[in-house]
N, C-alpha and C positions, 0 to 999 in steps of 0.2 A: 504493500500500500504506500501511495506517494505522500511525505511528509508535506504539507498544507502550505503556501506559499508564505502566509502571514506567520507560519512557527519556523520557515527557514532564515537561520542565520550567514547571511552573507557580509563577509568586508569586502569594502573596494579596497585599490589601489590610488588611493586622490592623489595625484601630481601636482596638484595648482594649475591644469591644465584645464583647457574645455572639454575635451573628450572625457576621460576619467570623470567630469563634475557630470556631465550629461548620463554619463552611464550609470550613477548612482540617481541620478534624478530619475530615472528609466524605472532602475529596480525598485526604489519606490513609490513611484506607481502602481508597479505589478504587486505590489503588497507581502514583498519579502521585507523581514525585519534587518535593516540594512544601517551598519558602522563602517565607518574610514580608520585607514591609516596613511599616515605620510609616512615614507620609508627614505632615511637619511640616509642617502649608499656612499656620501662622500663628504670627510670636514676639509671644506677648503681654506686657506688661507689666511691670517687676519687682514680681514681689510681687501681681500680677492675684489676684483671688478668685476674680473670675468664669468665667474660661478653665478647663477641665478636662485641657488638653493634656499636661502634668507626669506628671498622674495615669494618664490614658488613657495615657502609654508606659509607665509603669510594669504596667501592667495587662496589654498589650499583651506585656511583658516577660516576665511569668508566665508567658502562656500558651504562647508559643513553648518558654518552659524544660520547663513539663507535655507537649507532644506535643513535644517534640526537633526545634522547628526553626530552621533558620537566619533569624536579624532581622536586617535592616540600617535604620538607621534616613535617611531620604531628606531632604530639607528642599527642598520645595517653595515655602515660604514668598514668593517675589520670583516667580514665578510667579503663585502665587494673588493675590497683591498687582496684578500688571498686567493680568491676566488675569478674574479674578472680581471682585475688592476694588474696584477702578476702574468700574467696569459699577455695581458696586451703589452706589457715590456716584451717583453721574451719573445715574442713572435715579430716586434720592429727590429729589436737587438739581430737576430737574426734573418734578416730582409725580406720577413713578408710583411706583409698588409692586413692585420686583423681585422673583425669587426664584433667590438664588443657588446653592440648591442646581442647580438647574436647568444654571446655567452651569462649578459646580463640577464637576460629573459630565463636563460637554463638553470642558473645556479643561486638567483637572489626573485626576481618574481615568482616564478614560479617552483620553488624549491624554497630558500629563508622565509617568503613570505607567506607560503601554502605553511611550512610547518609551524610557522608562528601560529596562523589564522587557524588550525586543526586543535593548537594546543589551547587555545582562549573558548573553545569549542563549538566553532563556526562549521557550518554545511557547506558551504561554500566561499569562493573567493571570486572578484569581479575587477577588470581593467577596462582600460579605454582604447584596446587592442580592436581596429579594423578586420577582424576574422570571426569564422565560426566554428564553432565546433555539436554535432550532429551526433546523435545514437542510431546507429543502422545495424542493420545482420548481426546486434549481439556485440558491437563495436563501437567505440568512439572513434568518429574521423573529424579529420582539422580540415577547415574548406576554406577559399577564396573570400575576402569580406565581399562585397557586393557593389563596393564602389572600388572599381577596377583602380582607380587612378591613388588609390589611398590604404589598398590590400598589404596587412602586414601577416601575411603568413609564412612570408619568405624569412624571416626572422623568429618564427616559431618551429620550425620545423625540428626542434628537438623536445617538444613536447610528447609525451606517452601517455596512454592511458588511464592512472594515475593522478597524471596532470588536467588531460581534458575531462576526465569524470569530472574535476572538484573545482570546474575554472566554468564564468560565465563571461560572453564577451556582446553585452549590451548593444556595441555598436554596431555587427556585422552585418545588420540586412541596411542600414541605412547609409545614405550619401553624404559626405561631410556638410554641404549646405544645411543639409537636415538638419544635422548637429547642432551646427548655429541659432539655426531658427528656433529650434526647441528651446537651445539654453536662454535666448533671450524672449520667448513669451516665457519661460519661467523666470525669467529675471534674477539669473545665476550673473553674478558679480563681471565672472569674467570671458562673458561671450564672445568678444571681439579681442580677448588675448592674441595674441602673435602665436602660431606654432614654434614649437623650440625644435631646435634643428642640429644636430650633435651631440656632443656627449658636454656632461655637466662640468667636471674640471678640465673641459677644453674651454668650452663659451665661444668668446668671439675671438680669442687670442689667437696669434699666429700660432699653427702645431709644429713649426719647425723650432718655435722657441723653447714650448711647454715641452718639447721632447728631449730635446737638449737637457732639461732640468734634471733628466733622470737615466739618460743614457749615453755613453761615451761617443762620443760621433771618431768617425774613421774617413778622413777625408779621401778621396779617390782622383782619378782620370776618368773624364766626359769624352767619347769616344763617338763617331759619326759609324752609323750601320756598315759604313763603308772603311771602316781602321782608321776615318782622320783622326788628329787631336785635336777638340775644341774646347779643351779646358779644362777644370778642375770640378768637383762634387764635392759638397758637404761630408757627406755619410750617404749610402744608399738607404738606410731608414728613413729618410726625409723625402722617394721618390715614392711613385709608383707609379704603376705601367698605366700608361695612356695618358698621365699628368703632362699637360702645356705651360702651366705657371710656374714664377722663380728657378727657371734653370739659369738665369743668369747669361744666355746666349746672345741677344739681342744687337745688333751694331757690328757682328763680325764681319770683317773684311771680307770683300770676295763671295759673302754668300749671299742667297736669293732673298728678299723680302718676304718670310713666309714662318710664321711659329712652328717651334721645335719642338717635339713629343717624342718622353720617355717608352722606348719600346725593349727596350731589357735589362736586365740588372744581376749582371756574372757578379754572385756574390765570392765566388773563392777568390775571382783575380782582382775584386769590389771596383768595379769598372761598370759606369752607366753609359749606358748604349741609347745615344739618341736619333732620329730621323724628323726632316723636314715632310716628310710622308703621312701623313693622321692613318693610313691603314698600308703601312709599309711591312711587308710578308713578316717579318719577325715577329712583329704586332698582331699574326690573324694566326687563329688554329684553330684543328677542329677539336682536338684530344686534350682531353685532362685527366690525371690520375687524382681521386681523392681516397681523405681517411678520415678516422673517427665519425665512422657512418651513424645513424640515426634513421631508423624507421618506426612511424608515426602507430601501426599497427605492429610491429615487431618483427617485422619481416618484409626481404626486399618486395621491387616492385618486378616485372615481367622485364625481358631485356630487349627483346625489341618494340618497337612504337609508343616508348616512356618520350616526356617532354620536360625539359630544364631550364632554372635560366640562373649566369653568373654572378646577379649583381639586381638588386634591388628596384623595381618596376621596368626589368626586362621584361619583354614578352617571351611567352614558353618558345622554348625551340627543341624542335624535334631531334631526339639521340638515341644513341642506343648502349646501354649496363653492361656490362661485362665484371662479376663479381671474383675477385681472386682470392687464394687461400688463406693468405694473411689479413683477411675480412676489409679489407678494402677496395675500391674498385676504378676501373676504366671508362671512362667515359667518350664515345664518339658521337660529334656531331652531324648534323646531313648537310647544314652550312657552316662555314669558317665564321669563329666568334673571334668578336676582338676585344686584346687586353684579358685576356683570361687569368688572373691573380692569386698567386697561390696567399694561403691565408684565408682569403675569402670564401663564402660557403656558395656550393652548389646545390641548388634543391630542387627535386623534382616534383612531376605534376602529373595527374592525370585528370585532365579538364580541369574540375572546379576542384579537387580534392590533391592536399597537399601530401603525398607520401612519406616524405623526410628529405634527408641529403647527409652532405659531411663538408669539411674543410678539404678546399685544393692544395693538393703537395706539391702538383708540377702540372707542367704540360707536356705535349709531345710535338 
């Protein structure tokens, strides 16, 4: 028998965002008994500019005050510190390209803050996550949110089932407009917020600087596809494949009027390989090898007529699995992707439902 909508206890995830406040406006409506928590995943600075975390609880603060609900505020921070913060050194130290949000979602929403919310003895947990999650054949599946242009599923795909049992995601069937429009006939504080866009202890700061703060740079030789010399690099953690800004090339003698893009990054000989070409062959592939798989159901997908995509509101592209023994796997595309990034996750699809993925190790 289904426990009654007004006796389940759900927390949100309030960011001081409008989505998050919308979402819990939502479940209150539906007549779930519904608390917030702010979750502190990062103490920046005295006197940071750039961090918006101060503001986002204050914000956060409001909103709970306007729908009457109970805030606690959580401090994650030594969590996310070992858990996400450590991963994303470590994966620039050595020249890939993370994406922590990715591992944020695994290891602190939906892991610190599911087992906080279980232990306060909550039914459930709620974010402001653009996706859904469906009970079919006996299964929880993770699906596309329904406004194409604002689908964060590609970022969830290391959720299990576990996680989508005990997780509601308010927003999925709706269009951001929507959002808006709702928050402000409820006259939620901060409907016309700004979306935030990066990560919290980046903000608006340069990342070559914040990165600096905490990682040795290795300065290098900037090399044209073709063996010129065009100069020097930072550290190759400061690039990544397909970046056109700060290589510092600009005005060189002799060359064509036309921006320069990072298209490879030999990290043994730490030598950045650049081209005035935006899809110069080194730059296009079809093959990627990834690891640290994740399937949404627990098991892969079919290996031929699966659809991928590298990089967040890509459109799916058709590929084909090839699973190897050491539980990782091969990926072939039917067209050449460009900038394909090791670091970054590749997740697959089929149609609307998201089956999982893993982190790229390489290309071919």
């Amino acid at each position: 028998m289904a426990i009654p909508k007004l006796k389940q206890h759900v927390i949100v995830g309030l960011s001081g965002g409008v989505d998050s406040a919308v979402a819990a406006f939502l479940l209150k409506e539906q007549g779930f008994n519904v608390s917030a928590i702010f979750m502190r995943n990062w103490e920046p600075k005295t006197n940071d500019p750039y961090c918006t975390i101060d503001q986002d609880l204050r914000d956060a603060e409001d909103i709970s005050k306007h729908l009457s609900l109970p805030l606690e505020v959580v401090n994650f921070s030594e969590e996310y510190w070992d858990r996400v913060f450590r991963n994303f050194l470590d994966e620039y130290a050595a020249g890939r390209t993370p994406n922590p949000d990715v591992l944020c979602n695994k290891e602190i929403k939906f892991k610190a803050f599911l087992e906080y919310a279980k232990e306060q003895g909550a039914d459930l947990i709620a974010t402001g996550h653009y996706a859904r999650n469906v009970y079919r054949d006996s299964q929880w599946h993770l699906l596309k949110g329904l406004d194409k242009s604002k689908d964060q599923s590609y970022f969830l795909y290391t959720l299990g089932q576990e996680q989508l049992r005990h997780s509601l995601f308010p927003l999925g069937e709706l269009e951001k407009s929507n959002v808006r429009e709702i928050a402000r006939r409820a006259g939620i504080p901060n409907y016309a917020k700004k979306d935030s866009t990066g990560i919290c202890f980046i903000g608006e700061r340069k990342f070559k600087e914040f990165l600096a703060e905490y990682l040795l740079a290795k300065p290098g030789v900037i090399l044209t596809s073709e063996g010129e010399k065009m100069g020097t690099h930072d550290g190759l953690m400061f690039y990544t494949l397909g970046q056109r800004q700060g290589l510092g090339l600009g005005g060189k003698k002799d060359a064509k009027e036309a921006p320069w893009y990072v298209v490879n990054k030999d990290i043994a000989k730490n030598i950045l390989v650049v081209s005035q070409d935006s899809n110069d062959p080194i730059l296009m592939s079809k093959n990627l090898s990834c690891e640290k798989l994740h399937w949404v159901l627990g098991e892969k997908p079919r290996e031929k007529g699966c659809f991928a995509k590298i990089r967040y509101r890509q459109s799916d592209q058709e590929c084909r699995v090839t699973m190897q023994n050491d539980g990782s796997c091969d990926v072939e595309f039917i067209h050449e992707q460009r900038a394909i990034t090791p670091g970054q996750s590749v997740v697959f699809y089929d149609q609307e439902k998201c089956l999982g993925g893993g982190i790229i190790s390489k290309t071919k």
